[in-house]
C-alpha positions in Angstrom: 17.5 -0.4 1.1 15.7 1.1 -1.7 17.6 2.5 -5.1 17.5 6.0 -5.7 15.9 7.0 -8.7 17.7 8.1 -11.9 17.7 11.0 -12.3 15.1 10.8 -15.8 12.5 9.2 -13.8 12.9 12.0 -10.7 12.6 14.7 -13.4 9.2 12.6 -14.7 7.6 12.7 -11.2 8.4 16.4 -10.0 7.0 17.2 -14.2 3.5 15.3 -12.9 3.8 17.1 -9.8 4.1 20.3 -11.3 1.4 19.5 -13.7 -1.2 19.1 -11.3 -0.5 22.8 -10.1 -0.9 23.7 -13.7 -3.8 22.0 -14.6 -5.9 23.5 -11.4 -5.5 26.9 -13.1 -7.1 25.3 -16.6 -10.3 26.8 -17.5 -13.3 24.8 -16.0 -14.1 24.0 -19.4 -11.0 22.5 -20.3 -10.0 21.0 -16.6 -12.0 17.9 -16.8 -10.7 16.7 -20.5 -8.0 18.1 -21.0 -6.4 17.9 -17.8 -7.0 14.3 -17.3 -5.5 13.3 -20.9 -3.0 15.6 -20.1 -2.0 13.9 -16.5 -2.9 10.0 -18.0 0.2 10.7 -20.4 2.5 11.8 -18.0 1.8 9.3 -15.4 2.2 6.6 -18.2 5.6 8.3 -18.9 6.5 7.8 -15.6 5.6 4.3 -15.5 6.8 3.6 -18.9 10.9 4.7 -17.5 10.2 2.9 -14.5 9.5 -0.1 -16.4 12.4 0.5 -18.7 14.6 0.5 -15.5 
């Protein structure tokens, strides 16, 4: 049976989920590099307190 998550690393997945709402509404000027710098850092969050589990 899997683990549930703590709660940090929940919060750090609904954030990235949120985000992606977010970022849809960026400028189409701003979507491609900002957006994708902006989601690369919190998915390496995410990953980085899943590794620190």
């Amino acid at each position: 049976m899997a683990e549930p998550l703590i709660p940090i690393i929940q919060k750090a997945f609904e954030f990235n989920v949120a985000l992606y709402g977010y970022i849809n509404k960026f400028p189409r000027a701003h979507k491609a590099l900002l957006g994708r710098e902006i989601l690369r850092l919190a998915l390496d969050l995410v990953v980085r307190l899943v590794t620190a589990n």
